[in-house]
N, C-alpha and C positions, 0 to 999 in steps of 0.2 A: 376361536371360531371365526372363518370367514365368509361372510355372503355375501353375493351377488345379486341386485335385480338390475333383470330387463324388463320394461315396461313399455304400453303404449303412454304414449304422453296423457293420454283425458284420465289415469290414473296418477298423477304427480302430484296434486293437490292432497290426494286422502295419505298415497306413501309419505311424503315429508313430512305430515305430521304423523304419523304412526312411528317411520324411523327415525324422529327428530334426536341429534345427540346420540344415538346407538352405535358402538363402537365395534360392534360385530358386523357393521354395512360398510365393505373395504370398495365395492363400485355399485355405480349406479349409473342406468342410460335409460332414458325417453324416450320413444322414439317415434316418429313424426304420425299423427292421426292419417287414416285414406289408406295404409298398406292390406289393412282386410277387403277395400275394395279388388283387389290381388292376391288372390289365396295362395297362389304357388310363390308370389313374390314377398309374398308373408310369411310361410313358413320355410323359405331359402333364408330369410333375411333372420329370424330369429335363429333356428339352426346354425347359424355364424357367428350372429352374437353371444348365445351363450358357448357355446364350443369353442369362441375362443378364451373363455374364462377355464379352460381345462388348467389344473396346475396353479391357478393366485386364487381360487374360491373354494371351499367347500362343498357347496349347497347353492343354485340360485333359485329367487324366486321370479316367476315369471306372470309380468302384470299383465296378461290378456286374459280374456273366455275364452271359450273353449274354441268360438267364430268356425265352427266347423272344421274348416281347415285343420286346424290346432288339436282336433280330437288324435288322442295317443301319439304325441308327436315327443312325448319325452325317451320313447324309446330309441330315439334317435341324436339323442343328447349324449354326450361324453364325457358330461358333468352331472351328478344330482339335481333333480331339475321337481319343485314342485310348483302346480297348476293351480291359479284360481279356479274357484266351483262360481258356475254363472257361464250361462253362452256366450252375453257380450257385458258390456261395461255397463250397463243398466240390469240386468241380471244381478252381477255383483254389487252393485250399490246399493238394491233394494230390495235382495234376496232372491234368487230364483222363482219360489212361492208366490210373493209380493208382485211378481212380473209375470206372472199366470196371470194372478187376480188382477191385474192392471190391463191385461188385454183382453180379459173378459169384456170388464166394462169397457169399455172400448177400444176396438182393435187399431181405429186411425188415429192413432197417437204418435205426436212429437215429441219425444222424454228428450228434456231438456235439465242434463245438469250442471252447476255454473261455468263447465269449461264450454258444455252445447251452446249457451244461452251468450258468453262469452264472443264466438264465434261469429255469430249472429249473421248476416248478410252477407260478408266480406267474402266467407269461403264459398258461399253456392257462388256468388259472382266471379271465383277467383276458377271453380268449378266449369262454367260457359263457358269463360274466356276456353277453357284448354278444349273441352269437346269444339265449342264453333267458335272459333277466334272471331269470324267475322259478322256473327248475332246483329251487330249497330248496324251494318252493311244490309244483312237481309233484313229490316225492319220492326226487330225482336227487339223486345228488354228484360230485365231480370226481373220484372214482377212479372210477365208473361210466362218466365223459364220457374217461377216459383212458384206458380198457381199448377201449373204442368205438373210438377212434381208432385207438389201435396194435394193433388185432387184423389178427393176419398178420405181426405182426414179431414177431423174434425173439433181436435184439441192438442193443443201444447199443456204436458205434466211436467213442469216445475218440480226439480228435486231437492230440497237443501241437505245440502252433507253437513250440518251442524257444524261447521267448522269459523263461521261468522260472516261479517261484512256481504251478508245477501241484498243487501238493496240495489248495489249495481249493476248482479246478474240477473234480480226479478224484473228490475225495469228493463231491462234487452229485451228479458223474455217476453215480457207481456206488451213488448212492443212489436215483436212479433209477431204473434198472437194476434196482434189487433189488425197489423198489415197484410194478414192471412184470409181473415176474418174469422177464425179460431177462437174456441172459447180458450179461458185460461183457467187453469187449477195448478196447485202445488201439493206437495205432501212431502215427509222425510223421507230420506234415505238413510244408511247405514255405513259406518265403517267397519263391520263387524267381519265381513270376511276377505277382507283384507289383514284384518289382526290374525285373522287364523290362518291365513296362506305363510305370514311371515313366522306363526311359531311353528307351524308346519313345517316349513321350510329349514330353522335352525335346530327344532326335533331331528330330522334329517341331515344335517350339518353334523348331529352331537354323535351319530350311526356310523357316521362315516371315519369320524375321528375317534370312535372308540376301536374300529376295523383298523385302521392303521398303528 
């Protein structure tokens, strides 16, 4: 059996250790956070990646939600192609359900999991630069361009994927949090359907190879 994932990268942390050692994962690619800001250049670019896995995979699985765009787009795949269940990357991490009941109580929410919390300041300011290069020029700063954004929120939720060494994404996060002036909460997340995309995925794999 051979599979394939393509993935967005803020899922690399839970796949590694899900397929750690599995000798049925022949490729794997990450690929860079921001292309769902681009839905056509998001579903051109996955469409590529896995197509071109036609002929060295079986099966791949493909690490995003569904981000709209992505709804029914395996029919367009020319390889076995199974989908995470979850809209975006926090859907899947803490169950579609869980991320109802998470916008209930509150809908201005920052879901922060240690790749978000990781992130931390660098990208929204890496984000400025590219809309207004020239921000410092017109008299802007990035706590101005943050406050902008996140106005109407009013918490950063902390997610731990169980996976360990949380203290250096809590402290990002809830430093955050404080430079927002945000409250801070945390709660678990899940790897649970991630496990099930990938036996999904070789379920699928085992279909294909029994057809041949």
């Amino acid at each position: 059996m051979k599979i394939g994932i393509i993935a967005c990268e803020t899922f690399e942390r839970g796949l590694e250790e899900i397929i750690r050692d599995d000798p049925d994962i022949v490729h794997k690619e990450y690929l860079e956070f921001g292309l769902h800001e681009y839905p056509e250049n998001l579903k051109k670019t996955v469409i590529e990646k896995v197509n071109s896995l036609e002929g060295k995979v079986d099966a791949v699985l493909l690490g995003y939600g569904i981000c709209n765009s992505l709804r029914d787009i395996t029919a367009q795949m020319t390889v076995p192609t199974i989908q995470l269940v979850g809209d975006d990357c926090i859907g899947v991490l803490i169950t579609p359900q869980e991320y109802d009941r998470e916008r209930k109580i509150c809908a201005g929410t920052m879901y922060h999991t240690p790749y978000f919390a990781k992130m931390n300041r660098d990208w929204f300011e890496r984000k400025v630069r590219e809309q207004m290069p020239n921000y410092e020029e017109l008299g802007l700063d990035l706590d101005w361009y943050l406050q902008k954004m996140f106005e109407g929120y009013s918490r950063v939720l902390f997610i731990d994927d169980g996976l360990g060494e949380m203290e250096p994404f809590e402290a990002l996060s809830r430093q955050f949090a404080a430079e927002l002036h945000l409250r801070y909460e945390r709660r678990c997340g899940t790897l649970e359907l991630l496990t099930d995309g990938l036996a999904r995925t070789k379920e699928l794999a085992r279909g294909v190879d029994d057809e041949s």
